[in-house]
TORNU-988297 format. One record per residue (C-alpha): residue number from 1; x, y, z. Coordinates in steps of 0.2 Angstrom, whole numbers. Example, Ala and Ser with C-alpha at 12.3 -4.5 7.8 and 13.67 -1.06 7.14 Angstrom:
residues 2
[1, [62, -22, 39]]
[2, [68, -5, 36]]
This chain:
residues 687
[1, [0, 0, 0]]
[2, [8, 17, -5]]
[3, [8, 31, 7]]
[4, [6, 50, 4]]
[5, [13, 65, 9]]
[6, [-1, 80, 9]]
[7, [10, 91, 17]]
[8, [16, 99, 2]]
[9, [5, 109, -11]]
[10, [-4, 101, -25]]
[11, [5, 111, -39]]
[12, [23, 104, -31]]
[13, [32, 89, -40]]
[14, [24, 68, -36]]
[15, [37, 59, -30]]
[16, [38, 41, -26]]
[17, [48, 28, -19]]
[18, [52, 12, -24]]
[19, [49, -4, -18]]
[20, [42, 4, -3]]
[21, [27, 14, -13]]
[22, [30, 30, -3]]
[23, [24, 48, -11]]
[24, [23, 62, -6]]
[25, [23, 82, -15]]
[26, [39, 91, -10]]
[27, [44, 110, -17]]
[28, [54, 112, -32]]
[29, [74, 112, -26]]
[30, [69, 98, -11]]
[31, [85, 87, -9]]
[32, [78, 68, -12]]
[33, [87, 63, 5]]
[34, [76, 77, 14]]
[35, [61, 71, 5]]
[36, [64, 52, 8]]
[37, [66, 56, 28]]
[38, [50, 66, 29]]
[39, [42, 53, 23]]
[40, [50, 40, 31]]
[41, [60, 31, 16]]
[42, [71, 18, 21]]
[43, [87, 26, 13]]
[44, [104, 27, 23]]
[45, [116, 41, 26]]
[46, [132, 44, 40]]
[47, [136, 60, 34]]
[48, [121, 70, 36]]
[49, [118, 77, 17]]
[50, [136, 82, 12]]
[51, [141, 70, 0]]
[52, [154, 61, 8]]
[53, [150, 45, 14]]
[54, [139, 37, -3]]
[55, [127, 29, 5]]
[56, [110, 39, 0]]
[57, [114, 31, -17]]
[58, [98, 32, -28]]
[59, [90, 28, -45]]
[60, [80, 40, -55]]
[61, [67, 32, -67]]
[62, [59, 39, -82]]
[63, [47, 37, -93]]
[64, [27, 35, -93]]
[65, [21, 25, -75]]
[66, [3, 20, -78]]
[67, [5, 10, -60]]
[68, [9, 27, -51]]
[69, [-3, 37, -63]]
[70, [14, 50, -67]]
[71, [26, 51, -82]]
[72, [44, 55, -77]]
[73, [53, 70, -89]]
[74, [72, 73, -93]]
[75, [76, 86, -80]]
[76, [64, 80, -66]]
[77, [81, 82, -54]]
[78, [94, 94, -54]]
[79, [109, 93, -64]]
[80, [125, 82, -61]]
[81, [135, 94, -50]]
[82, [152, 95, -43]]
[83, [153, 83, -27]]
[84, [146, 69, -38]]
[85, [156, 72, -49]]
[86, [171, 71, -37]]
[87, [165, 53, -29]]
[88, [161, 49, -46]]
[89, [180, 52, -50]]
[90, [186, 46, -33]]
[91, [177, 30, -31]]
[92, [164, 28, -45]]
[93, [147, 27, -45]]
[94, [137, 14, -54]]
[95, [130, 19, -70]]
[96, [112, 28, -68]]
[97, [115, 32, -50]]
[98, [114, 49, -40]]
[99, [119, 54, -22]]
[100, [101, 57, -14]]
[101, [109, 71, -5]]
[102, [114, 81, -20]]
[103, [101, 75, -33]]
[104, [87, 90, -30]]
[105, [69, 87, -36]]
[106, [63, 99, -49]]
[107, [48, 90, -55]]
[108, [37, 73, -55]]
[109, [49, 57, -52]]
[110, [49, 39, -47]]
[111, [66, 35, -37]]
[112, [71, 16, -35]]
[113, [81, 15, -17]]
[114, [93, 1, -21]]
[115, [95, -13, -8]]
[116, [113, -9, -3]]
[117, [107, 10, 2]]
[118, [94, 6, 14]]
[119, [96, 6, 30]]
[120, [86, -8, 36]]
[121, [95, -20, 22]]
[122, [89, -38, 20]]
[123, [106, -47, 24]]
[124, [102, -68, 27]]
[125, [90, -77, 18]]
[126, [87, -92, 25]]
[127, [76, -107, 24]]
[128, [56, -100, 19]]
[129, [49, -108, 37]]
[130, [59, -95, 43]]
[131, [61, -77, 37]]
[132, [73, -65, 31]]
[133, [87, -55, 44]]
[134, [83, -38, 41]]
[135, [100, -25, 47]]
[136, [95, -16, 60]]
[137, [110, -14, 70]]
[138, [110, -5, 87]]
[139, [127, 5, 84]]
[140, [127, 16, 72]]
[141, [137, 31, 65]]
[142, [136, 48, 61]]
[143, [146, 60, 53]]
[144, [143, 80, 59]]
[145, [152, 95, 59]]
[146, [153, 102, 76]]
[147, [152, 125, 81]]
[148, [168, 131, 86]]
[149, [171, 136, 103]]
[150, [167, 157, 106]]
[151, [172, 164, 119]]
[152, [156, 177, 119]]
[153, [144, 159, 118]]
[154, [154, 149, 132]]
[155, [150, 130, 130]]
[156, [157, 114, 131]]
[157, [166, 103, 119]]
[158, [153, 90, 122]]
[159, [138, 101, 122]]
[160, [142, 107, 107]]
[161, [144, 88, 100]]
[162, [127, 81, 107]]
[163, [118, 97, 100]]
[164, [127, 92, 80]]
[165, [123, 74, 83]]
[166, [105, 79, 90]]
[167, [102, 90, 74]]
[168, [108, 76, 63]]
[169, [99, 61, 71]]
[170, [85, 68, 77]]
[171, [86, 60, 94]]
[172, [82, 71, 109]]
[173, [95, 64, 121]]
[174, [113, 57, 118]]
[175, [122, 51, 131]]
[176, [142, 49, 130]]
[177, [153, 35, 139]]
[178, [164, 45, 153]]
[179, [181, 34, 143]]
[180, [178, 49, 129]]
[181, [180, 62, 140]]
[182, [198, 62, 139]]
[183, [201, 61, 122]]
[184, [186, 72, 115]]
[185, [195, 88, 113]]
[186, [210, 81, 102]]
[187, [198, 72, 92]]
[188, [188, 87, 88]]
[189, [203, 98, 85]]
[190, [213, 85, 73]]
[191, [197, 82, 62]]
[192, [194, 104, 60]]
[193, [179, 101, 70]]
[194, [171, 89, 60]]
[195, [169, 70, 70]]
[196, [160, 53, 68]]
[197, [154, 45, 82]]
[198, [147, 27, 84]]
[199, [130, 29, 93]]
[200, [123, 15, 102]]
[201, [106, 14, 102]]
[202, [96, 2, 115]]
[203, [81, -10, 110]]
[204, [75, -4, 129]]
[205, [71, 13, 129]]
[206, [88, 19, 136]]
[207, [95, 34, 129]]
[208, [108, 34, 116]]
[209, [123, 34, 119]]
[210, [141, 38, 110]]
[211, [151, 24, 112]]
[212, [168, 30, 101]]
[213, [174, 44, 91]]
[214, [184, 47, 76]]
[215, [193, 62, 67]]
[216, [184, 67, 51]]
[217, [174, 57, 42]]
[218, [178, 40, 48]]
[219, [176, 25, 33]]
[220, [183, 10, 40]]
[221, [171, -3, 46]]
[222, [163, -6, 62]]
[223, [159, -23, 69]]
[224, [149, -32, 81]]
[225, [155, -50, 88]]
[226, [141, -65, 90]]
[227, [145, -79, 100]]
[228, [139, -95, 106]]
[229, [147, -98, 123]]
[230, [144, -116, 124]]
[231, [151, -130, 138]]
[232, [161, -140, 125]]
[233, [166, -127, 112]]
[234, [166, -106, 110]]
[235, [161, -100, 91]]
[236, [161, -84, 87]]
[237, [156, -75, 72]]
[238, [162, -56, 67]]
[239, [149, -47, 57]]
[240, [154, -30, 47]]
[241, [137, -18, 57]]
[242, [135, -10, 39]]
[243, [130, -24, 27]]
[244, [127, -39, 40]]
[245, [142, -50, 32]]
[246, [150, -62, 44]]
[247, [171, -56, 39]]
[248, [179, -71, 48]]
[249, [173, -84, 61]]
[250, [183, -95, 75]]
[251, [182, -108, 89]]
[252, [190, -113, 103]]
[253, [188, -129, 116]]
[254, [179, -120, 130]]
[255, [195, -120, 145]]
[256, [181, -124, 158]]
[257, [183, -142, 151]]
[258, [199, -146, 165]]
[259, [185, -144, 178]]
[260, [173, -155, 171]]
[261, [168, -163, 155]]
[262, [149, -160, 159]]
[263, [140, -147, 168]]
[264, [134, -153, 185]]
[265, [154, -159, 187]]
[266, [156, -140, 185]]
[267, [143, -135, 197]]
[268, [150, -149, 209]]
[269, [168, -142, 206]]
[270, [162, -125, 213]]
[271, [152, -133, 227]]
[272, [169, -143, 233]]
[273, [182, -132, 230]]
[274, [182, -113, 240]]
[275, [183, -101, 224]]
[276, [178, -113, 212]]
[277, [165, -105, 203]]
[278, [176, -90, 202]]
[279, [191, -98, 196]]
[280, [180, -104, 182]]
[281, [173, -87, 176]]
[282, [191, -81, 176]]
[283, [194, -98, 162]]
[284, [179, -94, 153]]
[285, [184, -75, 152]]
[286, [203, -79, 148]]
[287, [194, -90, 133]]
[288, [184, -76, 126]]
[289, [196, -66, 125]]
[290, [208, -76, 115]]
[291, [193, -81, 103]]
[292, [192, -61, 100]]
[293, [212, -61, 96]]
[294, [208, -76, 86]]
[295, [194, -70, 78]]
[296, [200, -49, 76]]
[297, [217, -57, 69]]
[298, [208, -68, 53]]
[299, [198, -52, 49]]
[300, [212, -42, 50]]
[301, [202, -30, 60]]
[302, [205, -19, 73]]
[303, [198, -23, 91]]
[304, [191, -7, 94]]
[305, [181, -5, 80]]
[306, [173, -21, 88]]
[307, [157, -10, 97]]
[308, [144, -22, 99]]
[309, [141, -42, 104]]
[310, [129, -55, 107]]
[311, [128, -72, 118]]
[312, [120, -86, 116]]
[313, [123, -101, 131]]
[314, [115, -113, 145]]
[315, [112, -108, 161]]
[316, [126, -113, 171]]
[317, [139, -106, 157]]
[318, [126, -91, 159]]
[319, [130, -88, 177]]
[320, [149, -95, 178]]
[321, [152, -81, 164]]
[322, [144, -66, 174]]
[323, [152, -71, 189]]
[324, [137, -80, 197]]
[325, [138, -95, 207]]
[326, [129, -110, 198]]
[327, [125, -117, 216]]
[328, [108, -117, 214]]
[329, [107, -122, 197]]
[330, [113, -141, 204]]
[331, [96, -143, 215]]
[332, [78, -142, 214]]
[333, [70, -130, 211]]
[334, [86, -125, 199]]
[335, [83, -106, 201]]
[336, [93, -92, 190]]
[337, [99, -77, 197]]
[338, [91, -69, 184]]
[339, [82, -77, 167]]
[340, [81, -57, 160]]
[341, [91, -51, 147]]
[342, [107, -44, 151]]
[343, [113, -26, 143]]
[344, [128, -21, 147]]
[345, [146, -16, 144]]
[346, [159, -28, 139]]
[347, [173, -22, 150]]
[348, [160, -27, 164]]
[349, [163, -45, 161]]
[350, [181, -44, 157]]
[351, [183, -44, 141]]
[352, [195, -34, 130]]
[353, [189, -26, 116]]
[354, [185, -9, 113]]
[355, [180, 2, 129]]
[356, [163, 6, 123]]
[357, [159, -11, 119]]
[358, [141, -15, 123]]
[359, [135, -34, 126]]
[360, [119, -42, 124]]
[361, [114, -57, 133]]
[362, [99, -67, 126]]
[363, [86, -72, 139]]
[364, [86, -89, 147]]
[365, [70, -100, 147]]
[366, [71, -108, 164]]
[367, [83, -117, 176]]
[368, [89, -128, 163]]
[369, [85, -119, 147]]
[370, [95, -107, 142]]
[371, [100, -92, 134]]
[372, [105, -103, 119]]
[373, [89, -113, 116]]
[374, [82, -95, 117]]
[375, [94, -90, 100]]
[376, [87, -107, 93]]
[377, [71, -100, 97]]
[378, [75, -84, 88]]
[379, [84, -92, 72]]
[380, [70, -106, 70]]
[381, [54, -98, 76]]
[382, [41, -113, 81]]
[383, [33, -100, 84]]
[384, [28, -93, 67]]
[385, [29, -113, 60]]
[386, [10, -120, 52]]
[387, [16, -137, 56]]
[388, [20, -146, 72]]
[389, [40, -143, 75]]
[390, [52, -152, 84]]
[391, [69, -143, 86]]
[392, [82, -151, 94]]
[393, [97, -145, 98]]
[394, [112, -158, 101]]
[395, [124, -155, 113]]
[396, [131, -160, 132]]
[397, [115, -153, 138]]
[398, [101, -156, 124]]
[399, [89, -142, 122]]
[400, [72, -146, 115]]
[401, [59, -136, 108]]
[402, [42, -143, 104]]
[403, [28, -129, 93]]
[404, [20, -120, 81]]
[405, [7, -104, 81]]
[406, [-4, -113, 93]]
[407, [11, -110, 107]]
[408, [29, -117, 111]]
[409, [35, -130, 123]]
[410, [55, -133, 130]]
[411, [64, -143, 140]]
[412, [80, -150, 141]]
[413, [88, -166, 142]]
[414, [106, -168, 149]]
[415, [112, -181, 137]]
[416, [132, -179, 143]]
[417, [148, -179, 132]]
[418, [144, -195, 123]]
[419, [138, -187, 107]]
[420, [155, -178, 104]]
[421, [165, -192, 105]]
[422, [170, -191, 124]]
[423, [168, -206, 135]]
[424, [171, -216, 119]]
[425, [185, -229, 118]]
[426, [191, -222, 101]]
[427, [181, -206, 101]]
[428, [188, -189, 99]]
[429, [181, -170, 94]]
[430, [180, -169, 76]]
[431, [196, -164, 69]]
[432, [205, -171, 53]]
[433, [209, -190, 54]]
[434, [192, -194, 63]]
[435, [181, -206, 57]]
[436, [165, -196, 53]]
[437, [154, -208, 40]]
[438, [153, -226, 42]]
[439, [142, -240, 30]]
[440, [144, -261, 37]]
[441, [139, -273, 21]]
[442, [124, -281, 29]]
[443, [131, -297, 21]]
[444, [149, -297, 22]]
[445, [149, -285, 39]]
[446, [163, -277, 32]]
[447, [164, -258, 34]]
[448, [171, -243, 26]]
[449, [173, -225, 30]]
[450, [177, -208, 27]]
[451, [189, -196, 38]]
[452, [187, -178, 42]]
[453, [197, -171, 27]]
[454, [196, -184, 13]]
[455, [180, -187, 1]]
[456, [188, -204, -2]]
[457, [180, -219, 5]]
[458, [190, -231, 15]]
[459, [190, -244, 1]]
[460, [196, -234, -13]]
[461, [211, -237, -20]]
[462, [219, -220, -18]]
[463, [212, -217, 1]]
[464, [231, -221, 10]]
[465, [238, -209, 0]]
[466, [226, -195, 2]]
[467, [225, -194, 23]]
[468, [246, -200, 21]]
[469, [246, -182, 31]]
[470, [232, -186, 45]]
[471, [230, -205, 46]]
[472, [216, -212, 55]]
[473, [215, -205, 73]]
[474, [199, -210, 81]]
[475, [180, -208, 77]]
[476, [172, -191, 83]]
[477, [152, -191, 87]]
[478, [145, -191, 69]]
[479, [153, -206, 67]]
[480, [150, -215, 82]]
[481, [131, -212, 77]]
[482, [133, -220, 61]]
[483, [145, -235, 65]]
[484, [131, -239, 79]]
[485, [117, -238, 68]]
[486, [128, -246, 54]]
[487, [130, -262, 66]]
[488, [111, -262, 73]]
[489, [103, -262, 52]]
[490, [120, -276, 51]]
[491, [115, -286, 64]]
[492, [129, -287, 74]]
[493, [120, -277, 88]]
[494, [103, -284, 96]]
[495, [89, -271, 99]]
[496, [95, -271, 117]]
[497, [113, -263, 113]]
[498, [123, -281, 113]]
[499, [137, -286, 101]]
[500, [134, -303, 95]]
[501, [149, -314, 95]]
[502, [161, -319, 79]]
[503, [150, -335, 80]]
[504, [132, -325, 83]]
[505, [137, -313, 67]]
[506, [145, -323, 57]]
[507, [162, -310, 57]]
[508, [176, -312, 66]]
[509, [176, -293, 67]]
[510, [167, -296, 81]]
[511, [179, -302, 95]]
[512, [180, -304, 112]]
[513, [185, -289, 123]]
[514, [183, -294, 141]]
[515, [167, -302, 145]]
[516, [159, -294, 131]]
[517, [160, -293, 113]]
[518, [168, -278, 101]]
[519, [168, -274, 85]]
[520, [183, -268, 76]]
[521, [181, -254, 62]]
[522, [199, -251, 57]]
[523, [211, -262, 59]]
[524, [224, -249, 63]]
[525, [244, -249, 57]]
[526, [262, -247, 65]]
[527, [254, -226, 67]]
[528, [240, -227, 76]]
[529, [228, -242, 84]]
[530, [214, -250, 78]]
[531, [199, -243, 81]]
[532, [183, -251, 88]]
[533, [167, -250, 96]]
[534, [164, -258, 112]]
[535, [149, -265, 121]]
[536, [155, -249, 134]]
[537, [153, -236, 119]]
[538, [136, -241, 116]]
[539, [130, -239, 131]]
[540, [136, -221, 131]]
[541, [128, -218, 118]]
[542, [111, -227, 125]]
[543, [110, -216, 139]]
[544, [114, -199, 129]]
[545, [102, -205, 116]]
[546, [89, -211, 127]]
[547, [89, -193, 138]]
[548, [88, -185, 121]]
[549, [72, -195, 117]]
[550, [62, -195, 133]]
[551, [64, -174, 133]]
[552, [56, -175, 117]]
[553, [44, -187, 119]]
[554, [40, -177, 137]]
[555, [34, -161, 126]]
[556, [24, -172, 114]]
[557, [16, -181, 129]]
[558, [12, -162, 136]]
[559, [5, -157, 118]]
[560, [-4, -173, 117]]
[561, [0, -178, 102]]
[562, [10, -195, 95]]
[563, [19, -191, 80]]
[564, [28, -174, 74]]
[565, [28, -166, 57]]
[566, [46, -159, 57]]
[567, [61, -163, 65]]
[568, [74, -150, 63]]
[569, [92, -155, 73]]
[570, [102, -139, 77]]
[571, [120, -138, 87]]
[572, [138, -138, 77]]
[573, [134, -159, 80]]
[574, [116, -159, 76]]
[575, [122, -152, 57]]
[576, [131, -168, 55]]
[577, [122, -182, 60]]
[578, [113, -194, 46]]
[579, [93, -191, 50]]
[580, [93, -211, 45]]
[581, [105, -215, 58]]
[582, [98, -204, 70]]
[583, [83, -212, 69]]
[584, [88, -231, 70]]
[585, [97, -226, 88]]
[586, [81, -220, 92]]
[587, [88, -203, 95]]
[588, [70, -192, 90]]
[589, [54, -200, 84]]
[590, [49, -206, 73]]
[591, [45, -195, 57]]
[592, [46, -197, 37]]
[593, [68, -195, 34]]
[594, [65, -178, 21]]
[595, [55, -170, 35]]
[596, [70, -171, 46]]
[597, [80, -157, 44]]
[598, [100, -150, 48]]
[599, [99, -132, 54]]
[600, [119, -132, 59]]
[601, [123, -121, 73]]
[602, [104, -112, 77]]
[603, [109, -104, 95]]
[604, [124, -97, 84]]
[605, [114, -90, 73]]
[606, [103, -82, 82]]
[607, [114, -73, 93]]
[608, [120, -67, 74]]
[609, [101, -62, 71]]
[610, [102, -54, 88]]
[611, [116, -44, 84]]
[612, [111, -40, 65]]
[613, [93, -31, 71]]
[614, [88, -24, 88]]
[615, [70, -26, 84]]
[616, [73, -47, 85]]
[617, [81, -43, 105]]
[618, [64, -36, 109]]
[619, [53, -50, 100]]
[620, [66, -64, 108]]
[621, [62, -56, 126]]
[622, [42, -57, 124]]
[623, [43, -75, 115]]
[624, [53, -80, 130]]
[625, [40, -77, 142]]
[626, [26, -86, 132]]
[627, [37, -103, 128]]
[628, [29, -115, 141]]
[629, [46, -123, 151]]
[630, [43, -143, 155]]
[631, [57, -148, 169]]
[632, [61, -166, 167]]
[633, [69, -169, 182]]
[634, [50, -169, 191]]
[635, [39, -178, 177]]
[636, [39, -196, 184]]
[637, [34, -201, 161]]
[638, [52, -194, 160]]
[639, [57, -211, 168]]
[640, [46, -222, 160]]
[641, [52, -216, 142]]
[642, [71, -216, 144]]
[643, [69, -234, 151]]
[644, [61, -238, 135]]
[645, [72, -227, 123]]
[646, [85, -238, 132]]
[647, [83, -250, 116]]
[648, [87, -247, 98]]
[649, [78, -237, 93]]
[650, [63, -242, 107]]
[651, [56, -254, 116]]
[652, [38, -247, 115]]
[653, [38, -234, 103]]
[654, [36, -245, 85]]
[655, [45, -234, 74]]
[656, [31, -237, 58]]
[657, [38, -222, 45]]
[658, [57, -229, 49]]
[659, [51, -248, 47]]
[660, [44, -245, 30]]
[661, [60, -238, 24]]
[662, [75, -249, 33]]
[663, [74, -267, 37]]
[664, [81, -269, 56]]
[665, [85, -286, 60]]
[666, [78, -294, 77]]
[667, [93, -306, 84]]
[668, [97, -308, 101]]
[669, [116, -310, 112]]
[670, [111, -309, 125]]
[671, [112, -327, 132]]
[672, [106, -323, 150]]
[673, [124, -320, 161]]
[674, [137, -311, 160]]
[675, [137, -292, 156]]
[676, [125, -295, 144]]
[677, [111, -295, 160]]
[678, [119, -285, 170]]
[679, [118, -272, 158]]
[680, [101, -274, 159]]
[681, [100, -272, 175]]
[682, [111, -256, 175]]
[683, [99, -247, 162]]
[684, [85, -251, 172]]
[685, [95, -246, 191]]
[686, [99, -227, 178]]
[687, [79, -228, 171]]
């Protein structure tokens, strides 16, 4: 729908907007920038109107325009003048285009606002069920010339500023941080009076604020950092604030890892050691800010054009990061200090970037739903989905969301280490070398498989040569998912998680390994050893996978419903699982395989969406208080279902869509002593 402007007088020159359909009548000699402000054009400028910084780029249109009811004539701007000319000569401009500031309306005109001069510019497509990212950073800068000092009109430095940066914002506070105090007046001198400041502008209703200053007109980029603090790993993503591109990413093991591989051995840690819980802020802090070296260094940028970032993580990473003891976080009721967003400045949580840093901490959920499952929120919206959505995100601590427009439930599962490779005997994190895709000739029961770096299978000729460099090194969490699930369509594993003997399967890659059986996958060299799977590895993987099952189940039982119409697996893990394999451990329910879906690291993303558009922090706060949290600890069906999702895939749940498409055989090792029983027993003593 087109809107008008009926300020001006019906004898002044049409003009209208493209694509938003705006028009209004403005007098002849109206600079097209002024006339896209009044009427509220999304069309971008740092400089104010004086032709510096190119970013009120425009495109006239001539010619008869029956769908606007107005014919365009040569002449309907002002001429080409001197400061186009001189960007035009400097830096080009396309072919067509004018600098809305200079370009004056002197009659009727249609002008198209390309998408790389609008301020609120779409920046991420992803998938349709989801929407567009639309830029709408919170820091922003402005380029103003600043009054002189006069002795006959005494004012400050600053005073002066804040009233050009009033003038040319339009913004009836502006705040400075107290760190630009100092260097203000040099700043202001070396530029001839002329400064651009980074204004932070909250999505809260605080006022704005300067956060960093620069002589002249300032061109380099500004950036704001994204990060998804989790117990395993740190990723971080540096974003240019100007076009929304991500200019370098990085990672790093999360140092909390000496103090315990899962989070309640972290909590514990701080509850058993005097200083504990402070001693791992200062870790996690010390690891942040190497991943902002790492990250800074790869772009090549400078730290303190880093103004702005964004965190995503669980609970007790929440609170061991602002310095909060996790104590309560270990028992019932499994209360937060605080589940509210968190705005503040990063040199508040130690971290070393630029002094006017803001951060933004996404909300968390509930005790054990985080401000990560929160950005998986955000990236994946359940709550804008017409179908029944399950989103998973795979990780030490699973978190699970169940919805769609009717409401959205979440809970989460702690599924432990196992999925990434850790309390595996030949697991390891995904590096290259690390067995990450696995097939077993149901037949022969021999298997092959590729390693992180090489597109060759095992079997191919050239495969030795090609990881030469790497070798074979262990089997990361992927892998351990498809080797399992490889073995269970095989038959060399029994839907109760035993290996059959060389004798039961018919392979003497089965063998013996202690009172149980294990199944060797490589058969290793004088490099590195062999690698198998043992009767210990996939019970790991029972118990991560059965607490990964019943959460999900546990929202679908609250929903009352028996089947789901989409699975979408998020986390940096959840991006490369098989959704076949997945499926025959049991892992989510039962659904047809296209409808499960890989939405790679959805917490990461949208802490990036967080920091990319302001508006998204306000909408993430008001979802987060509408998602209904289930806490599994206190639903007694929580029991019942992991007892069951014990088995591969399940010992009650049939499994009909998986069925019709993969034959799993039925055989049985477990020939009533030994482990084989007392495994049993152990799963049902853990149920």
């Amino acid at each position: 729908m087109s809107q008008e402007n009926t300020s001006g007088s019906p004898q002044d020159p049409l003009v209208i907007f493209t694509p938003s359909g705006k028009r209004g009548r403005f007098a002849v000699g109206t600079p097209v920038l002024t006339a896209a402000r009044q009427l509220g054009v999304d069309l971008d400028s740092v400089c104010g109107g004086r032709g510096i910084c190119s970013k009120c780029q425009i495109t006239p249109s001539y010619g008869e325009f029956s769908k606007h009811g107005v014919t365009v004539q040569e002449g309907a701007l002002s001429e080409w003048n001197n400061v186009e000319q001189r960007y035009d000569d400097i830096r080009g401009l396309p072919k067509g285009r004018r600098l809305g500031c200079q370009a004056k309306v002197e009659g009727d005109i249609v002008i198209d606002v390309p998408p790389e001069s609008q301020v609120h510019k779409q920046v991420v497509r992803k998938r349709a069920e989801v929407r567009d990212i639309t830029l709408n950073p919170t820091v922003r800068l402005t380029y103003v010339e600043v009054e002189q000092p006069d002795m006959h009109k005494p004012s400050g430095d600053l005073e002066r500023l804040i009233t050009a940066l009033k003038a040319a914002t339009g913004h009836a506070h502006i705040e400075i941080d107290t760190h630009l105090l100092r260097p203000l007046q040099p700043i202001l001198r070396k530029g001839e009076w002329t400064v651009t400041a980074a204004i932070h502008e909250g999505h809260s209703g605080g006022h704005p604020r300067i956060v960093a200053l620069w002589s002249g007109y300032f061109e380099g980029p500004i950036y704001g950092l994204a990060v998804d603090l989790g117990s395993t790993t740190i990723a971080g993503h540096l974003c240019d604030l100007s076009t929304g591109e991500v200019v370098a990413s990085s990672g790093l093991m999360n140092p909390q890892i000496r103090f315990g591989e899962d989070l309640m051995s972290r909590v514990s840690y701080g509850m058993m050691n005097a200083g504990g819980d402070l001693e791992m802020t200062a870790s996690v802090r010390d690891g942040l800010n190497q991943l902002v070296e790492d990250i800074a260094k790869e772009a090549d940028a400078d730290k303190s054009q880093i103004l702005d970032s964004v965190f995503v993580m669980n609970p007790v990473m929440h609170h061991l990061f602002m310095g909060i003891d996790p104590f309560e976080l270990g028992q019932a009721p499994f209360a937060l200090a605080t589940s509210d967003a968190l705005e503040l400045s990063a040199s508040e949580i130690g971290l070393n970037i630029a002094p006017g840093t803001r951060t933004y901490i996404l909300p968390c959920i509930a005790g054990h739903v985080g401000a990560d499952a929160a950005g998986v929120a955000l990236s994946e919206a359940p709550n804008k989905s017409d179908d029944l959505v399950l989103v998973v995100d795979v990780g030490t601590n699973a978190e699970i969301l169940l919805g769609d427009k009717q409401g959205v439930l979440a809970c989460s599962s702690p599924t432990g280490p196992a999925f990434e490779g850790a309390q595996i005997s030949s697991g390891q994190r995904a590096a290259p070398g690390a067995i990450e895709r696995v097939e077993i000739d149901p037949v022969t029961k021999e298997p092959r498989f590729q390693v992180i770096g090489s597109t060759l299978w095992s079997d191919d000729p050239e495969f030795d040569t090609e990881i030469a460099t790497t070798g074979v090194t262990g089997i990361c969490g992927s892998g351990i998912i498809e080797v399992i699930a490889e073995m269970r369509m095989a038959g060399l594993v029994d839907a109760s998680g035993l290996i059959g003997s060389a004798e039961q399967t018919g392979t003497d890659r089965c063998f013996l390994d202690g009172r149980t059986n294990s199944y060797r996958v490589w058969d290793g060299n004088e490099d590195h050893p062999a690698i198998t799977v043992t009767n210990g590895d996939i019970r790991a993987i029972q118990m991560a996978k059965a607490a990964l099952y019943s959460g999900a189940r546990l929202l679908m039982d609250k929903r009352g419903v028996e089947n789901v119409d989409r699975v979408v697996l998020a986390g940096a893990f959840g991006a490369h699982i098989s959704s076949k394999h997945a499926m025959v451990l049991g892992m989510i329910p039962d659904a047809p395989l296209d409808r499960v879906t890989s939405a790679g690291n959805a917490a990461g993303t949208g802490a990036r969406i967080a920091l990319l558009n302001r508006e998204a922090r306000r909408e993430i706060e008001t979802l987060v208080r509408q998602i209904e949290k289930i806490e599994t600890a206190v639903e007694p069906r929580f029991q019942e279902h992991f007892v069951n999702a014990s088995a591969l895939p399940n010992a009650s749940d049939p499994f009909p869509t998986l069925r019709s498409v993969v034959a799993l055989p039925e055989p049985s090792f477990n020939t009533g002593g030994g482990d084989g029983d007392g495994g049993g027993r152990r799963r049902r003593r853990r149920g």
